[in-house]
C-alpha positions in Angstrom: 60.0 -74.0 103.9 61.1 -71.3 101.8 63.4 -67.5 102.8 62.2 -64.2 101.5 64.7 -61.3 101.0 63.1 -58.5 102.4 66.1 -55.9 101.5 68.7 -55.5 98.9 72.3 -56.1 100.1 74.5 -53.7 99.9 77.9 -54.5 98.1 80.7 -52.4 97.8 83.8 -53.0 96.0 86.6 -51.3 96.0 88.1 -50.5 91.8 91.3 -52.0 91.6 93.1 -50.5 88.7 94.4 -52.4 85.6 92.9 -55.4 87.0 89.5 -57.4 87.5 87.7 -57.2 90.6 88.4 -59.9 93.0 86.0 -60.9 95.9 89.1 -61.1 98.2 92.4 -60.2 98.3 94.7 -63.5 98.9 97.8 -63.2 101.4 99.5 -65.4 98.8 100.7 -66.2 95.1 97.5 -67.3 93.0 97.9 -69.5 89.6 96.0 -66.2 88.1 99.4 -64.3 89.3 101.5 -67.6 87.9 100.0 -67.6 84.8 100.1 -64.1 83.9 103.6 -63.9 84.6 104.2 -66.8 82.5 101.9 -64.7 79.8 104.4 -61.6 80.6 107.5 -63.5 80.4 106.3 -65.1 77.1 105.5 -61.7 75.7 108.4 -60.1 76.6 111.2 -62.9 76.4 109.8 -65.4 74.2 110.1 -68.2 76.7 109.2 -68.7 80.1 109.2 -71.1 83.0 106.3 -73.2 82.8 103.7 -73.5 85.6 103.0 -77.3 85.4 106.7 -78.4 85.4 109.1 -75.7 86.2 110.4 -76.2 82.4 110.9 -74.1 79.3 107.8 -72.8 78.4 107.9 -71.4 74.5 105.7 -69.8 72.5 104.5 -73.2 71.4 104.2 -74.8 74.4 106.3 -76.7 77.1 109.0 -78.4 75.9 109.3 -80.6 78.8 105.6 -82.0 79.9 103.8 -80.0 76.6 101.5 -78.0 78.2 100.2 -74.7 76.5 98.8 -71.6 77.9 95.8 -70.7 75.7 
């Protein structure tokens, strides 16, 4: 047995600016909106609280559990 698409679908989606296009828009934090916070807080303060641990996320990594944004 085998399906056939007869028509194109239509998709529309809406431009978010500054940002990539999501297929949904989540009620809730995402660990895309954790990380890049941790990117922005890196950027801008030179450390950061890292998303694994809850530590102090450098530059160079976590210097609790050693995990790295890359």
């Amino acid at each position: 047995m085998s399906a056939v698409a007869t028509e194109t679908a239509a998709v529309v989606r809406p431009h978010r600016k500054g940002s990539a296009q999501r297929l949904f828009e989540p009620s809730e934090v995402t660990l895309e909106d954790v990380v890049l916070d941790a990117w922005e807080a890196l950027r801008s303060d030179g450390r950061a609280d890292c998303p694994v641990c809850s530590g102090e996320l450098e530059s160079t990594g976590c210097k609790t559990c050693g995990s790295e944004l890359s």
